[in-house]
VOTOR-721605 format. One record per residue: z, x, y of N, C-alpha, C in turn. Coordinates in steps of 0.2 Angstrom, whole numbers. Atoms other than C-alpha are relative to their C-alpha. Example, Ala and Ser with C-alpha at 12.3 -4.5 7.8 and 13.67 -1.06 7.14 Angstrom:
BEGIN
<pt n_Z="0" n_X="4" n_Y="-6" ca_Z="39" ca_X="62" ca_Y="-22" c_Z="0" c_X="4" c_Y="6"/>
<pt n_Z="-1" n_X="-4" n_Y="-6" ca_Z="36" ca_X="68" ca_Y="-5" c_Z="3" c_X="-4" c_Y="5"/>
This chain:
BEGIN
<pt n_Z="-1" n_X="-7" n_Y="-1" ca_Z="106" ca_X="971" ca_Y="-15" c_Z="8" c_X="1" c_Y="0"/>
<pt n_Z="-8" n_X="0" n_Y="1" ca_Z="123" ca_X="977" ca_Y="-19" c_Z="2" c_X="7" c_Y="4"/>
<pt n_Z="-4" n_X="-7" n_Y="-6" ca_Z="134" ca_X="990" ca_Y="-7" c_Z="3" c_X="1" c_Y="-5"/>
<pt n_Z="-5" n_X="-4" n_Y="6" ca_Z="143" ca_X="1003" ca_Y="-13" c_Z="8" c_X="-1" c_Y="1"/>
<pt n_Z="-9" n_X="2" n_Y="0" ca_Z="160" ca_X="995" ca_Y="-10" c_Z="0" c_X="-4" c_Y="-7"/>
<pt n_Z="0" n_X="5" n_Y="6" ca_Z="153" ca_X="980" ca_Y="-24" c_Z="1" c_X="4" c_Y="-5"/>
<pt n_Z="0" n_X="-4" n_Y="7" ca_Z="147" ca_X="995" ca_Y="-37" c_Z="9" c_X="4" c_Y="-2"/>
<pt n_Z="-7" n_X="0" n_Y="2" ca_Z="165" ca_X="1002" ca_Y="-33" c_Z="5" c_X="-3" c_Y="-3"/>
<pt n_Z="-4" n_X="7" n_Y="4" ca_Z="173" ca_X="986" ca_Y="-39" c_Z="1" c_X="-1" c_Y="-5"/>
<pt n_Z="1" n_X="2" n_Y="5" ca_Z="166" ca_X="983" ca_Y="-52" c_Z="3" c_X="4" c_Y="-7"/>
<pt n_Z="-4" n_X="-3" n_Y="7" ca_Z="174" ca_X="986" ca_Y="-70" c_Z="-2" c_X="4" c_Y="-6"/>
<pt n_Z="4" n_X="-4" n_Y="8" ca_Z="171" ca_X="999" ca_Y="-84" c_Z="-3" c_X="-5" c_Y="-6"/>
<pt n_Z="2" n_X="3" n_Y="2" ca_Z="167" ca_X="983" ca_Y="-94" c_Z="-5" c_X="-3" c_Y="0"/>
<pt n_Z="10" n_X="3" n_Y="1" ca_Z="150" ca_X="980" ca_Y="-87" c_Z="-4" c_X="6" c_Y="-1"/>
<pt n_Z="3" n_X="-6" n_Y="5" ca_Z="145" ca_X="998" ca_Y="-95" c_Z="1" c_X="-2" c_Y="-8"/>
<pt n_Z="1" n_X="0" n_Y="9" ca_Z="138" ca_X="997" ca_Y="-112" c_Z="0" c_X="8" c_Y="-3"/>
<pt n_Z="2" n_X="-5" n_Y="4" ca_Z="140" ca_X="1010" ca_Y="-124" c_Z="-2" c_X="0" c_Y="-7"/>
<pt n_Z="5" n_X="2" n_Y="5" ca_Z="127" ca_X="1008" ca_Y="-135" c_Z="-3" c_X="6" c_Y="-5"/>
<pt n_Z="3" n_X="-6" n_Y="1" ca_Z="122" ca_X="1019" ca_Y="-148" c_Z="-9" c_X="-1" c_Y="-4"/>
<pt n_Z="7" n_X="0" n_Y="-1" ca_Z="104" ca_X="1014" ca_Y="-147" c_Z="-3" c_X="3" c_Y="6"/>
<pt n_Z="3" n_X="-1" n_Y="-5" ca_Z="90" ca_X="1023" ca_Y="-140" c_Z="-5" c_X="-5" c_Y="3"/>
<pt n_Z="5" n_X="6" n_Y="-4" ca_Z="74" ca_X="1015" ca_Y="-130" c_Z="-4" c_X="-1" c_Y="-6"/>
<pt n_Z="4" n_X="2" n_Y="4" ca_Z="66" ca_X="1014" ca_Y="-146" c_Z="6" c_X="-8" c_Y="-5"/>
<pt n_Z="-6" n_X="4" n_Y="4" ca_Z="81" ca_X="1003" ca_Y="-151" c_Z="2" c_X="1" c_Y="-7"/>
<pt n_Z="0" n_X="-6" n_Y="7" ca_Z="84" ca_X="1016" ca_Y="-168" c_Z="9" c_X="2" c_Y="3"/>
<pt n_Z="-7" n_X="-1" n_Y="1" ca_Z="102" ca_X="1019" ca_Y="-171" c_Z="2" c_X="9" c_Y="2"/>
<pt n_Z="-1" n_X="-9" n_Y="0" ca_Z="106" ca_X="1037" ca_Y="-163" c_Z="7" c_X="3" c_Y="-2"/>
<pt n_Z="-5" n_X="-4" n_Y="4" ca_Z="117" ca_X="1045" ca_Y="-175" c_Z="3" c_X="8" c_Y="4"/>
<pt n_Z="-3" n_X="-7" n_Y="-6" ca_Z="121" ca_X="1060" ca_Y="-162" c_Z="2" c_X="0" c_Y="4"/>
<pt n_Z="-2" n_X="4" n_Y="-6" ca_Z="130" ca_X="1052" ca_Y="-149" c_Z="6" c_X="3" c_Y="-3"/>
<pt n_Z="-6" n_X="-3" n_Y="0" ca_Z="147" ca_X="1059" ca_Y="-145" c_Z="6" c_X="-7" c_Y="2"/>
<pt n_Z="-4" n_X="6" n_Y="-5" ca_Z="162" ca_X="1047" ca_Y="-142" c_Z="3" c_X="4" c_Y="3"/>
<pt n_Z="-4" n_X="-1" n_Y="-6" ca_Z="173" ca_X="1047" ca_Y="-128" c_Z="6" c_X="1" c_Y="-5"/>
<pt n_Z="-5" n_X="-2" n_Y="2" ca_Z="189" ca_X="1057" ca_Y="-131" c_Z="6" c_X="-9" c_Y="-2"/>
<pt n_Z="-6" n_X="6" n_Y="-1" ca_Z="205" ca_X="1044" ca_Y="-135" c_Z="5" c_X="0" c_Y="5"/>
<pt n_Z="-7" n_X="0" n_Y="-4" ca_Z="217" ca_X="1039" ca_Y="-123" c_Z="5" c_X="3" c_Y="0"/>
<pt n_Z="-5" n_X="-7" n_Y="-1" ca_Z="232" ca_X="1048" ca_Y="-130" c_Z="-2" c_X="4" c_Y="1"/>
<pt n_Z="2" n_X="-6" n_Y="1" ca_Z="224" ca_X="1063" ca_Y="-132" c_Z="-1" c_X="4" c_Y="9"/>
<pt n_Z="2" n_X="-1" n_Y="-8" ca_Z="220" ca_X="1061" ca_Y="-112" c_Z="6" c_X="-1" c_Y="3"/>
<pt n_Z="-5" n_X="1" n_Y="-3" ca_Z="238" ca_X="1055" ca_Y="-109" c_Z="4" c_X="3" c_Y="-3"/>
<pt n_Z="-6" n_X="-4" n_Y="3" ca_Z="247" ca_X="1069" ca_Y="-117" c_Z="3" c_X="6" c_Y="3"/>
<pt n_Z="-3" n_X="-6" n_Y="-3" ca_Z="259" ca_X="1080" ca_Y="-111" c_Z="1" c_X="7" c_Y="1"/>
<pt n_Z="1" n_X="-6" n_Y="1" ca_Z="253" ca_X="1096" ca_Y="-114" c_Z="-2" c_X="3" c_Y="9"/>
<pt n_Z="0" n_X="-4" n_Y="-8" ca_Z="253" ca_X="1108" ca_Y="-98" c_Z="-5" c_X="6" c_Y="2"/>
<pt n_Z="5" n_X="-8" n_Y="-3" ca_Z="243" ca_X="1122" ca_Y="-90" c_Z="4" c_X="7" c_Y="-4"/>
<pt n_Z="-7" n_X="-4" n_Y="1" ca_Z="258" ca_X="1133" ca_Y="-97" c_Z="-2" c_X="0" c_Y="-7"/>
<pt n_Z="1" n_X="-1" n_Y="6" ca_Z="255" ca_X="1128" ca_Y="-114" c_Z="-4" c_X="2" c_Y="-4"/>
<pt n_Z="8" n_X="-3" n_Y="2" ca_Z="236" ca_X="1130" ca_Y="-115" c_Z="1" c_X="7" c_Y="0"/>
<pt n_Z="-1" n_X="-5" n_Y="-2" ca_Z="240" ca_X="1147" ca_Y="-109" c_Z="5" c_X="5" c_Y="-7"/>
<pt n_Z="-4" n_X="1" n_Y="6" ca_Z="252" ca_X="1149" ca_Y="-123" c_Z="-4" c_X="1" c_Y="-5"/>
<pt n_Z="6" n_X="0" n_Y="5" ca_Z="239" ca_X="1144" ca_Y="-136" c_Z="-3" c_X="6" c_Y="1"/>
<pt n_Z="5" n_X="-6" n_Y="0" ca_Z="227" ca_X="1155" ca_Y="-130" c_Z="0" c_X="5" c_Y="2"/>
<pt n_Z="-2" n_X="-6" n_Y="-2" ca_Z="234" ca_X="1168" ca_Y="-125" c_Z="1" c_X="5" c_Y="-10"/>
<pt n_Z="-1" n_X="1" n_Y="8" ca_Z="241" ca_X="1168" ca_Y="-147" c_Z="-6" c_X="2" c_Y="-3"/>
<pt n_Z="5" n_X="-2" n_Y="4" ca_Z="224" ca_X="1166" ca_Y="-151" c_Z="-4" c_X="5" c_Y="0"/>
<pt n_Z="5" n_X="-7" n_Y="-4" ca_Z="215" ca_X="1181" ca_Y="-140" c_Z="5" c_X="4" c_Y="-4"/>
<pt n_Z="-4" n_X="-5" n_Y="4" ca_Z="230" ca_X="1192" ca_Y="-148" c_Z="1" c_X="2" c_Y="-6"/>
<pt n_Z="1" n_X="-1" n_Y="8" ca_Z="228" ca_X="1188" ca_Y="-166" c_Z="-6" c_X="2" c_Y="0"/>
<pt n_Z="7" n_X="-1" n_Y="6" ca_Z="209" ca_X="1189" ca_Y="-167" c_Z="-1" c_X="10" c_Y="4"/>
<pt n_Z="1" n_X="-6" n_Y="-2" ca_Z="212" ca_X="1206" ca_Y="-157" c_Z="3" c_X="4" c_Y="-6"/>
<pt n_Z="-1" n_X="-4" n_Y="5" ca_Z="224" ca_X="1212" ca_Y="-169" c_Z="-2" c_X="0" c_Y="-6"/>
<pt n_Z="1" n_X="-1" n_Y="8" ca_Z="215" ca_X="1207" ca_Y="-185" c_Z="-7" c_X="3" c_Y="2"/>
<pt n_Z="6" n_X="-3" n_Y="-1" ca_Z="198" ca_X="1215" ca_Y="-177" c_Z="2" c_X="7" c_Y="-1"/>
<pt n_Z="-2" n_X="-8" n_Y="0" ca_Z="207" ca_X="1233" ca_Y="-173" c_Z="3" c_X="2" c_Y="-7"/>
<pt n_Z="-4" n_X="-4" n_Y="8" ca_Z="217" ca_X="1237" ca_Y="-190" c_Z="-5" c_X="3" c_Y="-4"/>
<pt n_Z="1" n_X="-4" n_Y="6" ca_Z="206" ca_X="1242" ca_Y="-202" c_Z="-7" c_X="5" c_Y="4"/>
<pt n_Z="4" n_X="-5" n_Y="-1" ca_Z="198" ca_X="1259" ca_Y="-197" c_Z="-3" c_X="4" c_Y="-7"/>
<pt n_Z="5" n_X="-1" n_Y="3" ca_Z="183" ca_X="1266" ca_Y="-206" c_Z="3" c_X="7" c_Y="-4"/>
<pt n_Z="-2" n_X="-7" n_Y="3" ca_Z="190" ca_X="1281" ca_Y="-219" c_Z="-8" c_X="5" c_Y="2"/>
<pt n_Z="3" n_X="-4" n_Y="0" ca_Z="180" ca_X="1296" ca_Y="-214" c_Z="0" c_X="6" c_Y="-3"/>
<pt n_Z="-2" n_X="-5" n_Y="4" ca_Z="179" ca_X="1310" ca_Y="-227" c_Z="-6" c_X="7" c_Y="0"/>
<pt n_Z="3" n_X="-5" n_Y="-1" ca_Z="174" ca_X="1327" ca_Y="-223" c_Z="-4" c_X="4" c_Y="-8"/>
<pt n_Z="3" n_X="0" n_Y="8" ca_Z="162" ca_X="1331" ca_Y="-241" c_Z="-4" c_X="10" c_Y="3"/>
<pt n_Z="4" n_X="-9" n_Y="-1" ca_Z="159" ca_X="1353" ca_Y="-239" c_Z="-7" c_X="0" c_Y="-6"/>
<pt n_Z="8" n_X="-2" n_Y="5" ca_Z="142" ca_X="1359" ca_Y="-247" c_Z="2" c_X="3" c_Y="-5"/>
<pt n_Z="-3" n_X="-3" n_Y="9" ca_Z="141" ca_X="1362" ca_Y="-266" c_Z="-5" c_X="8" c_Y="3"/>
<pt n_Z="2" n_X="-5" n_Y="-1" ca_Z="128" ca_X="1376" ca_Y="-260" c_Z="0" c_X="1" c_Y="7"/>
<pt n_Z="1" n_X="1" n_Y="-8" ca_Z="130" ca_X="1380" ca_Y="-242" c_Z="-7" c_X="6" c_Y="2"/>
<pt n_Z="7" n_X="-3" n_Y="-2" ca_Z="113" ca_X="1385" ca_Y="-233" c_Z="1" c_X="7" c_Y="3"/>
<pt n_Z="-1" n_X="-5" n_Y="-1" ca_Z="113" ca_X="1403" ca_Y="-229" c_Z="-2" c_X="0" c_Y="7"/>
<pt n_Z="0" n_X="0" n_Y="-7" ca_Z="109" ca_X="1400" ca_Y="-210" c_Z="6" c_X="-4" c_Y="4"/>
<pt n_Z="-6" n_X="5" n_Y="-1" ca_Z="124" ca_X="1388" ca_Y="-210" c_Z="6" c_X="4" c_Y="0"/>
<pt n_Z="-7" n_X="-4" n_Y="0" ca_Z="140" ca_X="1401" ca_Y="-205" c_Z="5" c_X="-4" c_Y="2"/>
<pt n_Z="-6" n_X="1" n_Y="-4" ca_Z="156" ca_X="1392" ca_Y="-201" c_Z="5" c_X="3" c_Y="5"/>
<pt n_Z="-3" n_X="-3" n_Y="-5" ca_Z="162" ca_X="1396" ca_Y="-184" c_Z="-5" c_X="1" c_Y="6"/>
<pt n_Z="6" n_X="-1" n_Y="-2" ca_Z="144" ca_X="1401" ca_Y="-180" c_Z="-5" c_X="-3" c_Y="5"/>
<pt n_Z="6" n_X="5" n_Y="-4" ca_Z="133" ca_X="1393" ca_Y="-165" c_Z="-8" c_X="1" c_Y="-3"/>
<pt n_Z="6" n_X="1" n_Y="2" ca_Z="117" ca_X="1388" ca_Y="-171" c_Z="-4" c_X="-4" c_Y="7"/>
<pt n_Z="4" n_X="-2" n_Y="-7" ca_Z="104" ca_X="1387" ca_Y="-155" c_Z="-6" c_X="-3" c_Y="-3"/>
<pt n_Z="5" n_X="3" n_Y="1" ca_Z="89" ca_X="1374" ca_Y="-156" c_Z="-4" c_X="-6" c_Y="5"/>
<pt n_Z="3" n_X="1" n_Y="-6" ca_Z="75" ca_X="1365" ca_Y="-144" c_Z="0" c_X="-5" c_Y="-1"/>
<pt n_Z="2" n_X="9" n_Y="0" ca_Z="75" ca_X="1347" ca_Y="-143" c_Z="-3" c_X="-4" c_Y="6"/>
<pt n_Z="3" n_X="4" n_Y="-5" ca_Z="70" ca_X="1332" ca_Y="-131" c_Z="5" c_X="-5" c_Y="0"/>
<pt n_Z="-4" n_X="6" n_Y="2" ca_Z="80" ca_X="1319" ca_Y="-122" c_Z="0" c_X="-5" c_Y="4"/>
<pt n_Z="3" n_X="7" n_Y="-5" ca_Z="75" ca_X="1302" ca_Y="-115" c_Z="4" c_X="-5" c_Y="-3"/>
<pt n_Z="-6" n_X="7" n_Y="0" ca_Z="87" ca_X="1287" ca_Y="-111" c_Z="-3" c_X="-6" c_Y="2"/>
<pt n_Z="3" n_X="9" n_Y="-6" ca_Z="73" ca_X="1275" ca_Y="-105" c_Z="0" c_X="2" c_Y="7"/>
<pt n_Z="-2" n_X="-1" n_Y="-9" ca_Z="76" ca_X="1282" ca_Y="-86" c_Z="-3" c_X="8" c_Y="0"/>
<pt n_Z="-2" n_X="-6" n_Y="0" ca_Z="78" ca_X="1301" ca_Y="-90" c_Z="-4" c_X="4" c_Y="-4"/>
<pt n_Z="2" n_X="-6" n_Y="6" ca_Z="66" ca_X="1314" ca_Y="-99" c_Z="1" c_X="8" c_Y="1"/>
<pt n_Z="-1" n_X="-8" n_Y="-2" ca_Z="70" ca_X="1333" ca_Y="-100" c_Z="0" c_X="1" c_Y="-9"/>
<pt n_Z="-2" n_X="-7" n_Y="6" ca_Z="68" ca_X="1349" ca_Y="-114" c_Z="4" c_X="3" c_Y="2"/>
<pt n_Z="-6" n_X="-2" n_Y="-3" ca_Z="84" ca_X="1354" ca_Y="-117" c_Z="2" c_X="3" c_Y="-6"/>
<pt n_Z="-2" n_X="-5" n_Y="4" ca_Z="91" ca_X="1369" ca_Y="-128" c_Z="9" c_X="-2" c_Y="-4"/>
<pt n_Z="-6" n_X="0" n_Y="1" ca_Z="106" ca_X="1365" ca_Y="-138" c_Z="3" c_X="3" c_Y="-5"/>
<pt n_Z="-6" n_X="-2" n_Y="2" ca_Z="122" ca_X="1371" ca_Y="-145" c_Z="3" c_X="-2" c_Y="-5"/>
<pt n_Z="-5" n_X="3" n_Y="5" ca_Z="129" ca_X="1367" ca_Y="-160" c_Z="3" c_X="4" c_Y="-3"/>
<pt n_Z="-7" n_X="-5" n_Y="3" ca_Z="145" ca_X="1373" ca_Y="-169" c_Z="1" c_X="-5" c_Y="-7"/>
<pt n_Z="-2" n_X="1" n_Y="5" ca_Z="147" ca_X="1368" ca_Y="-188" c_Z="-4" c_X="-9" c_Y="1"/>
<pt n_Z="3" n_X="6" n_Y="-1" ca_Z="134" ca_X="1353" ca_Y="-185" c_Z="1" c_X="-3" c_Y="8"/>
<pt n_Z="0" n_X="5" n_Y="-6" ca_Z="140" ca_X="1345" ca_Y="-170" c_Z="-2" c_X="5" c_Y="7"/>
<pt n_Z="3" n_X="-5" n_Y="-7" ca_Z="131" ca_X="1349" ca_Y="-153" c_Z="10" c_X="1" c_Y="7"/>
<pt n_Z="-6" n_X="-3" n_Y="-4" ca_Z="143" ca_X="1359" ca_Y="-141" c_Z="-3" c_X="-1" c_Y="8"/>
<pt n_Z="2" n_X="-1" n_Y="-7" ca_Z="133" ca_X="1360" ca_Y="-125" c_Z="-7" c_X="0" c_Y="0"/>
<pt n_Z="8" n_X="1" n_Y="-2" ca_Z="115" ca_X="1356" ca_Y="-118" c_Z="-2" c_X="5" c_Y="5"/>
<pt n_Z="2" n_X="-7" n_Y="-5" ca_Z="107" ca_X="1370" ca_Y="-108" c_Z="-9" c_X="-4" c_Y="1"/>
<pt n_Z="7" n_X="1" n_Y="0" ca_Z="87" ca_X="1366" ca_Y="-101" c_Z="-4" c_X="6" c_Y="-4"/>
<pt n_Z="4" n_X="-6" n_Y="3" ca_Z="74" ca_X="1375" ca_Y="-110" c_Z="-3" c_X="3" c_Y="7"/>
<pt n_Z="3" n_X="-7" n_Y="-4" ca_Z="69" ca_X="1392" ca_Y="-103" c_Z="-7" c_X="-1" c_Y="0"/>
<pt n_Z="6" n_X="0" n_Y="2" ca_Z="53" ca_X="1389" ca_Y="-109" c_Z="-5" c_X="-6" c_Y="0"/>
<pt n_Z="2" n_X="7" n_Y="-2" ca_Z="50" ca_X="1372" ca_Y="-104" c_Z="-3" c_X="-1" c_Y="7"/>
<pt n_Z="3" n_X="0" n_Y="-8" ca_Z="37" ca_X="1370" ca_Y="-89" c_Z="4" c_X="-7" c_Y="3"/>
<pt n_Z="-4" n_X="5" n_Y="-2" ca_Z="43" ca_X="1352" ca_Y="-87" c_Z="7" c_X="0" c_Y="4"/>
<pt n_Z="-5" n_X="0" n_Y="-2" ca_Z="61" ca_X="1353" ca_Y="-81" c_Z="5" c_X="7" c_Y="3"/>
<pt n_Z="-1" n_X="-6" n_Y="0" ca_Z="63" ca_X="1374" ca_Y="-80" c_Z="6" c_X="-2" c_Y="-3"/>
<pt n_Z="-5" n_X="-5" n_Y="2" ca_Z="82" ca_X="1382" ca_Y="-83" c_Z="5" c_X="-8" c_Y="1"/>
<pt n_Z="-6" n_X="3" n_Y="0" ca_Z="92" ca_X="1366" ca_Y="-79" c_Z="2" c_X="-9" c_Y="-1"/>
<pt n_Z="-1" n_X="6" n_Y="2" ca_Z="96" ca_X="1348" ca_Y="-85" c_Z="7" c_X="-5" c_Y="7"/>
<pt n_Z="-4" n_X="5" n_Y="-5" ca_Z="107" ca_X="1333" ca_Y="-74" c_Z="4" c_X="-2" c_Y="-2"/>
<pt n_Z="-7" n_X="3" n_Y="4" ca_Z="123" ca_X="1323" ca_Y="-77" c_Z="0" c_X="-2" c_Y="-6"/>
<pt n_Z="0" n_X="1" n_Y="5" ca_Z="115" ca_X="1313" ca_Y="-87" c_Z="0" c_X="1" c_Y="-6"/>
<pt n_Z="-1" n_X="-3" n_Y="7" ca_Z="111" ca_X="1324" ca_Y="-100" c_Z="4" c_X="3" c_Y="-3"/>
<pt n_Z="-4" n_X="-1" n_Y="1" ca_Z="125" ca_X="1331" ca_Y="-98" c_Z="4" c_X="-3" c_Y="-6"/>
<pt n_Z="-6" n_X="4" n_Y="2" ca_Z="136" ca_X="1317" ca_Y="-102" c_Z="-3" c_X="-2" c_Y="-6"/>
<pt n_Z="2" n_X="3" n_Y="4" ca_Z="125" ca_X="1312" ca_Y="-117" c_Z="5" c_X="5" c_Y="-5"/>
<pt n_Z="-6" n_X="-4" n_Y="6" ca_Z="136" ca_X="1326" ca_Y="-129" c_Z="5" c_X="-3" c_Y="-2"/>
C-alpha cells in the first residue's frame, strides 16, 4: 500500500498520456497540454489587462457606429380623421405577464402621449399603476 508521502515522490514520468480510450480506439479529441514556453513567459496581469481592455473597446466601438437611418415618409392621402397637432383618443388593453388593465390612450400624430384607465371599464375603474405608466 503506498502513503501519500510515496505518491508525492513520485515523478510526472509514471503518468501516461495516452491518447487511447478503454476500447483502445485512437481518440482523436483529446486536447494537449499547453507548451512550456507559452507557461514560462513573461507576460503580466498588466498586460492581459491591456489586451483586453483593447479588445472590449473595439468590439464596443465597431457595435455603436452605424445608426439605423430613420426617415419620416408623410401620407400621399392623409386620412380625414388624422389632424396634425390633434389628439386622437382610443381604448386598448395592457398586460406585461404580471399586470392587466383597460386603459384609454392619447395619441398625438401616432404616438401615444399618455394612458388614462377606462371610464368604462368594470375591471380596473378611472385609474391605472406605475407600471402602465411607465410603459409610454
Amino acid at each position: 500500500m503506498k502513503k501519500a508521502g510515496d505518491i508525492a515522490n513520485e515523478s510526472d514520468d509514471s503518468v501516461s498520456y495516452d491518447n487511447r480510450n478503454s476500447d483502445g480506439e485512437n481518440n482523436n479529441h483529446s486536447m494537449e497540454l499547453p507548451d512550456e514556453d507559452l507557461l514560462k513567459s513573461n507576460s503580466s496581469r498588466r498586460d492581459f489587462l491591456k489586451i483586453f481592455g483593447f479588445g472590449f473597446a473595439s468590439a464596443a466601438l465597431v457595435a455603436g457606429c452605424k445608426i439605423p437611418m430613420k426617415k419620416a415618409v408623410p401620407y400621399i392621402v392623409q386620412p380625414p380623421e388624422l389632424t396634425p397637432g390633434k389628439s386622437v383618443y382610443f381604448a386598448s388593453a395592457f398586460y406585461d405577464g404580471h399586470e392587466y388593465s383597460d386603459i384609454l390612450v392619447k395619441t398625438r400624430d401616432g404616438r401615444p402621449v399618455k394612458l388614462e384607465g377606462n371610464p368604462l371599464s368594470v375591471f380596473n375603474g378611472e385609474g391605472t399603476t406605475a407600471r402602465v405608466q411607465a410603459s409610454v
